[in-house]
Phi, psi and omega in degrees: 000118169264190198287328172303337194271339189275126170334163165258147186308153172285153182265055163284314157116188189305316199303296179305319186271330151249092212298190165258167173229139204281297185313329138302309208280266207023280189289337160313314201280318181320281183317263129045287183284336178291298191317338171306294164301345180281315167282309153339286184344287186296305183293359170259344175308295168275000143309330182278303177357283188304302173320293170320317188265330167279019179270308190284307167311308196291334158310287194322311202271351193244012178212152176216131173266130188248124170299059215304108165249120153351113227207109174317126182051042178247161111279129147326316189274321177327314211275349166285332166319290187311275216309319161346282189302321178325278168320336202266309153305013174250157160319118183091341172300090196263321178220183161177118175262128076012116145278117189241206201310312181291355188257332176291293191321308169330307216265016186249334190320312198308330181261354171219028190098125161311092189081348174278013176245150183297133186311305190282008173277101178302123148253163173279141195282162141261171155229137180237135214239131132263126172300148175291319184221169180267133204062028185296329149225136205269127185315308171325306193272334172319277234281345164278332177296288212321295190303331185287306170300351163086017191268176187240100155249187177168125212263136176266133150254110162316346172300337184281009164256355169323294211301322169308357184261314169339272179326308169305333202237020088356285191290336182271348296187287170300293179309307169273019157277339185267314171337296189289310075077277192262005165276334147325313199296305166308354195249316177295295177334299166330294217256279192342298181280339161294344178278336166275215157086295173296319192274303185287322177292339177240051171305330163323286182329283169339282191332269173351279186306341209251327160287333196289342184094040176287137161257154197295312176327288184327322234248295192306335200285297197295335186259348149303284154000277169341293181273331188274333154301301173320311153329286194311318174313294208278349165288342161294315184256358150313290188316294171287028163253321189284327186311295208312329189285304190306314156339265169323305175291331186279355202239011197276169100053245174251000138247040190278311198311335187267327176298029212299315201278359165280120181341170157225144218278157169189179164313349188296104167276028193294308163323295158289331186268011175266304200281353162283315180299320190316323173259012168274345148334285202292351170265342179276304232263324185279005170252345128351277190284323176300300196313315181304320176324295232266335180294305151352287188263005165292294192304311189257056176212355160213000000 
């Protein structure tokens, strides 16, 4: 009889021919789901980054702080009134507040104190300016008004700390992109060795199909199957622990504030169709890997 004359293996699929084993699989599905979940993280992770510095540039760059300072035979607060309105008639200009004694003295306490400063100690006033767009007026021009007007002011523009935040939320960004990065690289590594492991424990099996006239494909195909339920299942129950953690932290209170760097859930369905994509992820890379695994080592064992 020759190879031509021998049946083709049954079309039972990986469930008949590898049966699951509970003792094995488990501790797999475990491993598995945490990492998932662990990628999860890092990809909401480098979502929020982003989310964040363009929260934080867009403040920056759309506000300017002006300085009132205190002036022999002035009020302090008029003339911040004055630079107010003033500031308030140019073009690009969308609001601008007048600060008054009591809003400084808050922003001065944490360094002299709650109630320790003197009525007669000048302090300088703010006036805080939002822009419509960012660089819709330019600090030269607030500040020749101002000097023209005879005020003793001095413009702060918060925008030259956007790009440090840019950089920052950059460098936090990258990181958690290398994260996820190597936590794919631990999962495949996982799924490999578990695929060989499987592949040794039913050597038997393997024997059998490879006389029936089973090809390495076929064989390598049946532990692809296999491992690729196995992904999804345990990418799936990552996923939905990572929905729940983000979900709780961004929604506890005051410990949303240390959570900075997780999105915050809105109509935006960007979140979910990332965390939705995660176990179909997580099922290409462990059938991926296990196929790579089981061919390897099919070729060098016949």
């Amino acid at each position: 009889m020759t190879t031509h004359d021998i049946p083709p293996p049954p079309k039972g699929g990986s469930g008949a021919l590898l049966p699951p084993d509970a003792g094995r699989d488990r501790p797999l599905f475990v491993v598995a789901a945490i990492l998932v979940f662990l990628a999860c993280i890092a990809a909401l992770g480098a979502r929020g980054a982003w989310q964040q510095a363009e929260n934080w540039t867009s403040d920056l760059e759309t506000n300017l702080t002006v300085q009132i300072r205190p002036v022999i035979d002035s009020d302090v607060e008029a003339d911040a009134q004055q630079a107010a309105d003033l500031i308030a008639t140019l073009d690009g200009v969308e609001q601008a507040t007048a600060r008054d004694r009591a809003y400084a003295e808050a922003l001065v306490a944490p360094w002299l104190g709650s109630g320790n400063i003197p009525e007669d100690l000048p302090l300088p006033l703010l006036v805080q300016v939002r822009l419509s767009t960012p660089g819709s007026v330019s600090v030269s021009q607030v500040q020749t008004l101002l000097d023209n007007a005879g005020l003793a002011a001095s413009v702060d523009d918060h925008g030259q700390w956007a790009q440090a935040v840019r950089r920052a939320a950059s460098f936090a960004r990258t990181l958690a992109l290398s994260l996820l990065a190597l936590l794919t690289g631990a999962a495949a590594a996982v799924v490999a060795f578990a695929a060989r492991a499987s592949l040794a424990a039913r050597v038997d099996v393997i024997d059998a199909l490879h006389l029936s006239g089973a090809e390495d494909r076929f064989i390598a195909t049946l532990f692809q199957r296999r491992f690729f339920m196995l992904g999804l299942k345990a990418g799936t129950a990552g996923a939905l622990i990572a929905v729940l953690v983000s979900l709780l932290v961004s929604s506890g209170g005051s410990s949303a504030d240390m959570a900075f760097f997780l999105p915050r859930w809105s109509t935006n369905p960007f979140e979910l169709i990332m965390l939705g994509v995660a176990p179909l992820l997580a099922g290409a890379t462990s059938a991926l890997s296990a196929r790579l695994a089981v061919s390897t080592d099919l070729r060098g064992r016949w």
